[in-house]
C-alpha positions as CSV (number, residue, x, y, z in Angstrom):
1,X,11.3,-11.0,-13.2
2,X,10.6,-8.8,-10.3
3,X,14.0,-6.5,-11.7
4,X,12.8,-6.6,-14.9
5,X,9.2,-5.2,-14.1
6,X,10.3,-2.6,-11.8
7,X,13.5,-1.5,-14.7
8,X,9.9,-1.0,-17.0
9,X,8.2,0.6,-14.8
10,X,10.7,3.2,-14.0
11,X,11.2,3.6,-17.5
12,X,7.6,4.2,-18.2
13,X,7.1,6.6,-15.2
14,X,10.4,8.9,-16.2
15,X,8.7,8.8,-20.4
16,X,6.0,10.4,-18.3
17,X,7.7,12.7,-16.7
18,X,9.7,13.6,-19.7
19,X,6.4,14.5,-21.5
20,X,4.9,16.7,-18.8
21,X,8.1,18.2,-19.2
22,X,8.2,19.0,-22.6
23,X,4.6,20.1,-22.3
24,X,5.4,22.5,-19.9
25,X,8.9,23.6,-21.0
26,X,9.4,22.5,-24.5
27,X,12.3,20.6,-25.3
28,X,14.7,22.7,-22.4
29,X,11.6,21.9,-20.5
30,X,12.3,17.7,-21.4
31,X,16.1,17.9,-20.9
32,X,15.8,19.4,-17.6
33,X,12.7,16.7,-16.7
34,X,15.0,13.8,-17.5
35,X,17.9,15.1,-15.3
36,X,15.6,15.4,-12.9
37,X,14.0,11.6,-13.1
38,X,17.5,10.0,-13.5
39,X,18.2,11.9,-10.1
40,X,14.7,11.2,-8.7
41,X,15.5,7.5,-9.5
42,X,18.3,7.1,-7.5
43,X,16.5,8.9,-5.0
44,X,14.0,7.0,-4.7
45,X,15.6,3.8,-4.6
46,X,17.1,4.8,-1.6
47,X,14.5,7.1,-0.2
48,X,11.4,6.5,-1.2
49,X,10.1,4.4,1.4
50,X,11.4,7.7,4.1
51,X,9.0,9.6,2.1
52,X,6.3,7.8,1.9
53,X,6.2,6.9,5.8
54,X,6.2,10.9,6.0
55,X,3.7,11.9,3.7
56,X,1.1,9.7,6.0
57,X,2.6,11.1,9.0
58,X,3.8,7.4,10.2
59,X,5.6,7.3,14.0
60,X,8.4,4.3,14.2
61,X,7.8,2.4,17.3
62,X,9.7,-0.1,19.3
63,X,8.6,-2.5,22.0
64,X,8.5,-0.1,24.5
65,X,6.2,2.7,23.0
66,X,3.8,0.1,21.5
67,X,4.9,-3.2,23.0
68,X,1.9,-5.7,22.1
69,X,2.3,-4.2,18.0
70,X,6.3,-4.3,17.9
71,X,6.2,-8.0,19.1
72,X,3.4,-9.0,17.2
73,X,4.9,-8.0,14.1
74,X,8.5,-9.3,15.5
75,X,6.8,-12.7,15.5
76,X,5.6,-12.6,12.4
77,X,8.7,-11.8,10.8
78,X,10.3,-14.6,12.5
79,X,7.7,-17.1,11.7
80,X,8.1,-15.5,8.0
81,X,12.4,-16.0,8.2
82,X,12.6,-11.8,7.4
83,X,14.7,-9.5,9.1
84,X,12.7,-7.7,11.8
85,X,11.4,-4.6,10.0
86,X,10.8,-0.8,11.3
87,X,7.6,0.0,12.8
88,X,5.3,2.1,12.5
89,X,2.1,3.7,13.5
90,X,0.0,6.4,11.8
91,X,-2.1,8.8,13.6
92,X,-5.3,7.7,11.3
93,X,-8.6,7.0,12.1
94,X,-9.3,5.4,8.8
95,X,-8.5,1.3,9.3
96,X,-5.5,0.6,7.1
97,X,-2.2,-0.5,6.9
98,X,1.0,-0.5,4.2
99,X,4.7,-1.7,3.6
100,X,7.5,-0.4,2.0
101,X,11.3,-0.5,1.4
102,X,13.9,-1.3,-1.0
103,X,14.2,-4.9,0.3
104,X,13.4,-7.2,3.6
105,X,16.5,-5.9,5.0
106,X,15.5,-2.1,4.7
107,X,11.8,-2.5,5.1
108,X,9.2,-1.2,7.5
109,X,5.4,-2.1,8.1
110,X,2.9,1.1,9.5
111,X,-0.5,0.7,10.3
112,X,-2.9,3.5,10.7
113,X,-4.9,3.7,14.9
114,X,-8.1,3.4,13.3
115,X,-6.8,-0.3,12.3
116,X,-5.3,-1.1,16.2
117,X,-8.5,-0.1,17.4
118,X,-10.9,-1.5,15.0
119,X,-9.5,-5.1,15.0
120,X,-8.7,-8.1,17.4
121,X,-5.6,-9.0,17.9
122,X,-6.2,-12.1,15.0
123,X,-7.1,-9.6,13.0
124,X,-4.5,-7.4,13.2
125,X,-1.5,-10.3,13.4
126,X,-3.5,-11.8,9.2
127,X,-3.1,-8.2,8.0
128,X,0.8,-7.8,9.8
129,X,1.4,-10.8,8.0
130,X,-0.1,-10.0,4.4
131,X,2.3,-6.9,4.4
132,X,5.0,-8.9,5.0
133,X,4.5,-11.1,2.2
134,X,4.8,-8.2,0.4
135,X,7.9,-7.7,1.8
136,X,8.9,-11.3,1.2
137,X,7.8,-10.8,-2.5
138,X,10.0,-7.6,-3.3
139,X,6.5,-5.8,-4.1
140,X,7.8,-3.0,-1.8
141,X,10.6,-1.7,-4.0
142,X,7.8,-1.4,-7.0
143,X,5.1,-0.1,-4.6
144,X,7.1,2.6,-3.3
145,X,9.2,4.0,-6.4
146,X,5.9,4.6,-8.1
147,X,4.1,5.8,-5.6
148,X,7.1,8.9,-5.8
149,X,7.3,9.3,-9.0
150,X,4.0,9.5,-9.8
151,X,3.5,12.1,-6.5
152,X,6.5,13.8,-8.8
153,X,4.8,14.0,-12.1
154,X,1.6,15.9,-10.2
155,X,4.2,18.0,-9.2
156,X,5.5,19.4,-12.0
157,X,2.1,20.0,-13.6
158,X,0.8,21.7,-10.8
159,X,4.1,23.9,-11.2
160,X,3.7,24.1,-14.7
161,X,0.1,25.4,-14.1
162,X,1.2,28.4,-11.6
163,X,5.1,29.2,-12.9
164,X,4.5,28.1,-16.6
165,X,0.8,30.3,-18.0
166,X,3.0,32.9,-19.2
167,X,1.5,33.5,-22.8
168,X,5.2,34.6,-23.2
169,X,6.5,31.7,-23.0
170,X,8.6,30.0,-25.9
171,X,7.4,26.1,-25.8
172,X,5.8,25.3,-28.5
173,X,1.8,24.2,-27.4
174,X,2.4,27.2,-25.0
175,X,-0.8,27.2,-22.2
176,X,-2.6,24.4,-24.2
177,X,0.5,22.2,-23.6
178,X,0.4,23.5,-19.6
179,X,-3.8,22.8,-19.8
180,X,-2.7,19.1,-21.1
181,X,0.1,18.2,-19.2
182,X,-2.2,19.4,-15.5
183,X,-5.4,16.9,-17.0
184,X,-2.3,14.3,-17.4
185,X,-0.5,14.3,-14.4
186,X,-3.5,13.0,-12.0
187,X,-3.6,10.3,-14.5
188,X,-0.3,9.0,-13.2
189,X,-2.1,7.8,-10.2
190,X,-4.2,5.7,-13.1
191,X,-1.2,4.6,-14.4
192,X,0.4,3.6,-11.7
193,X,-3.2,0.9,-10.9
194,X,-2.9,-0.7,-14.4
195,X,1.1,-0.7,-14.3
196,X,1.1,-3.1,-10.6
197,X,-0.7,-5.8,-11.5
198,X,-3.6,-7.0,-8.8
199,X,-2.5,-10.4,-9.0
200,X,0.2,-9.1,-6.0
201,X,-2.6,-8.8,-3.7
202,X,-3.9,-12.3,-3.8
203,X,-0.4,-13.4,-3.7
204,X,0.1,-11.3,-0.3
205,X,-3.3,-12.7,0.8
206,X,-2.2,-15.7,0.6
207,X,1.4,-15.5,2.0
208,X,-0.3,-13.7,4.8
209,X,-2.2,-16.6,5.5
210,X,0.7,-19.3,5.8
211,X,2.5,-16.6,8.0
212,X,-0.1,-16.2,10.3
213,X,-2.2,-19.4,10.2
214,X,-5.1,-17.7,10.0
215,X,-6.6,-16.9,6.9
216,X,-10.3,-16.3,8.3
217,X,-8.9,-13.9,10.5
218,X,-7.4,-12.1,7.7
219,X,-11.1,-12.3,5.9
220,X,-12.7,-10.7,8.8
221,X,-10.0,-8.2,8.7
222,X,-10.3,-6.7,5.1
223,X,-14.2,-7.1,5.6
224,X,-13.9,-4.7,8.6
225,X,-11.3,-2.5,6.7
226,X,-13.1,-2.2,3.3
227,X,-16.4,-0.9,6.2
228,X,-14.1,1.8,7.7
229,X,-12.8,2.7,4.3
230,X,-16.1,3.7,3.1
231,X,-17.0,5.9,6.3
232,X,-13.6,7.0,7.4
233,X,-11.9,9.5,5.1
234,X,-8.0,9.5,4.5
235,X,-7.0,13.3,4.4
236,X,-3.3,12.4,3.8
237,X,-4.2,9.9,1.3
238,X,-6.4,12.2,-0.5
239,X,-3.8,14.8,-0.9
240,X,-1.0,12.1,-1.9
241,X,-3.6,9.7,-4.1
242,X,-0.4,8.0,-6.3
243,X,1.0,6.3,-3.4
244,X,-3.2,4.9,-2.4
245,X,-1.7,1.5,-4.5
246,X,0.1,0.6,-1.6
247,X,-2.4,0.2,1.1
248,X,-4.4,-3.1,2.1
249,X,-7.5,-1.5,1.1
250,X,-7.9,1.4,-1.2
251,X,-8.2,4.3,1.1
252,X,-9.3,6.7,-1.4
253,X,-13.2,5.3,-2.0
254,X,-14.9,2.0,-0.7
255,X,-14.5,0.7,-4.8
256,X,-16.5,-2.1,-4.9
257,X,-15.7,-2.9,-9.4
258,X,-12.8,-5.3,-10.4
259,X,-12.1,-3.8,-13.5
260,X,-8.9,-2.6,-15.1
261,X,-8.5,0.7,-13.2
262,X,-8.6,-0.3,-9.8
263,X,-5.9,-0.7,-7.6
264,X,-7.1,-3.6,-5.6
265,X,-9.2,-6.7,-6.3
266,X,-12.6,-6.4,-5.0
267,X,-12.8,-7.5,-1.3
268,X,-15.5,-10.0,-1.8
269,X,-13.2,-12.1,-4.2
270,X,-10.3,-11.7,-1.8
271,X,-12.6,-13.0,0.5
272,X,-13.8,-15.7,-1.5
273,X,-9.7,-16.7,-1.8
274,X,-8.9,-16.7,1.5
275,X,-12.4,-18.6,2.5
276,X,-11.0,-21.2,-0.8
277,X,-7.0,-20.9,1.3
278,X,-8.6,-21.7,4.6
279,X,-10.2,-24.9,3.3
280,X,-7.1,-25.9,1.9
281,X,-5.3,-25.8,4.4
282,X,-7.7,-27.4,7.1
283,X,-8.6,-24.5,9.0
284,X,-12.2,-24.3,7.7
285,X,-15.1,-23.2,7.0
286,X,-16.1,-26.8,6.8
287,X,-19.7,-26.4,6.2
288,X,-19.8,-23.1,7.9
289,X,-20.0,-19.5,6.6
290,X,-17.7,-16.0,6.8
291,X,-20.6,-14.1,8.8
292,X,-19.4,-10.5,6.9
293,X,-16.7,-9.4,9.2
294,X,-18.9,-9.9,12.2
295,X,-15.8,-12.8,14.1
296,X,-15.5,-16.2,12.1
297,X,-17.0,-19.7,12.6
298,X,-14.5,-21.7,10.9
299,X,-12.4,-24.1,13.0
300,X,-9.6,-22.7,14.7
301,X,-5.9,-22.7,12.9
302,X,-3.1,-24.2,14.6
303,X,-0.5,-21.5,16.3
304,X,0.6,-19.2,18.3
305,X,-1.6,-16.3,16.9
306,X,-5.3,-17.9,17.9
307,X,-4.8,-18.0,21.8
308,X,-1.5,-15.8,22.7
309,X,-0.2,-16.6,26.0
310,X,-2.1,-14.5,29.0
311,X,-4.1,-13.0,26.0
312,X,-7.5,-14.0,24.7
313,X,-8.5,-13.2,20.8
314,X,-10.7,-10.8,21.3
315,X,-8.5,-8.6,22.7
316,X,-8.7,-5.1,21.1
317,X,-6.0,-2.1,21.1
318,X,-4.1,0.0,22.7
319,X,-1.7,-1.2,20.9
320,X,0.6,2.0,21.3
């Protein structure tokens, strides 16, 4: 299933590019977009998750530039059964955190400083472990391709727009077609929300919770995340808005709606599922409440992740 979404999405995404294509060159203009999908699609498969990490300026790490991250995540991967994936840290002080790659054998986790800092080290280890679900789902090779594309398509409409407004030229809707094809491409960031369905997050939600053992922890994370969302600004998001899908949170706005066009669930009902995962599995809130983002009541889950050896849970970065 997860071949066959990702075969339609690419084959939605290079239509797409095709038409801004034609739009901009006319039918030489369409030929010489689809040579340059099929070759961005093979790209991509093999690159995309290089250029993502650089467009957000991510640093790999190891265990000994950000020792108490690398192991944290090392942990988690084992606790998962995934290969041990790259590292990384983005110089961001917005709280957030992604995963990409073409598999769990070429993946790599990066989370932003504004997330090391902000959260404990609970905190931190629920959201780790939500982005390796991901991984663990093969939601990265989706993610990531899209996210590329869909960079792409703004691309070429931006070229069209300064190369292409030549009244000269010979396509046939001529600066009309260029005027359509640069209110089109930003839609491909829309496109890419409605095409990668939601239900993804809850499933990561939840597989972060079984990896980690916490899912209240993982509550008070995205309640603290969604906060610094809405107060921090993401520069390098901003500028690269198709690839904002693949975050934990949206870092383009604090989006409150569940509706069709929105790339994530709203974080009061992810909330509400992990609070519904947590009683499930034992962990609680029996009778108690999530107090907004502020620490947890619930009883304590069982593992390695609530009281680390020589570390309390309220510890708090550096991390690296």
């Amino acid at each position: 299933m997860n071949i066959l979404k990702t075969g339609m999405l690419l084959a939605a995404m290079t239509a797409l590019f095709m038409g801004v294509g034609f739009l901009i060159g006319g039918q030489a203009g369409m030929m010489i977009a689809l040579v340059i999908a099929v070759g961005m699609n093979l790209f991509s498969y093999w690159n995309a998750d290089k250029m993502v990490l650089a467009m957000h300026g991510a640093r790999e790490v190891d265990a000994r530039s950000a020792p108490d991250y690398y192991n944290l995540v090392a942990e988690l991967a084992r606790r998962a059964e995934l290969p041990m994936p790259r590292v990384y840290i983005m110089d961001n002080p917005q709280p957030n955190a992604f995963a990409t790659g073409r598999n769990p054998e070429n993946a790599a986790v990066a989370a932003t400083t504004g997330l090391l800092q902000m959260l404990s080290h609970d905190e931190v280890a629920g959201v780790m472990a939500h982005e390796l679900a991901h991984i663990k789902h093969y939601d990265t090779l989706t993610m990531t391709i899209t996210a590329t594309i869909a960079g792409a398509i703004s691309m070429l409409a931006n070229f069209g727009m300064f190369f292409g407004g030549n009244r000269d030229n010979n396509h046939p809707l001529g600066f009309v077609g260029i005027l359509v094809a640069a209110i089109v491409a930003p839609l491909a960031a829309a496109l890419v929300q409605m095409a990668i369905s939601r239900t993804r997050e809850y499933s990561a939600d939840r597989g972060g919770a079984e990896i980690s053992g916490n899912p209240m922890a993982l509550a008070s994370a995205l309640q603290k995340i969604a906060g610094g969302v809405a107060h921090v600004p993401n520069y390098n998001a901003e500028a690269n808005p198709a690839s904002a899908h693949m975050f934990i949170i949206n870092p383009l706005s604090g989006e409150r709606m569940d509706n069709l066009f929105s790339t994530h669930p709203a974080t009061e009902n992810r909330i509400a599922a992990l609070v519904k995962i947590s009683r499930e599995m034992g962990t609680g809130p029996q009778g108690g409440s999530f107090d907004g983002g502020n620490g947890v009541s619930p009883r304590r889950a069982p593992g390695p992740w609530n009281q680390p050896a020589g570390r309390s849970t309220s510890r708090r970065g550096p991390w690296g």
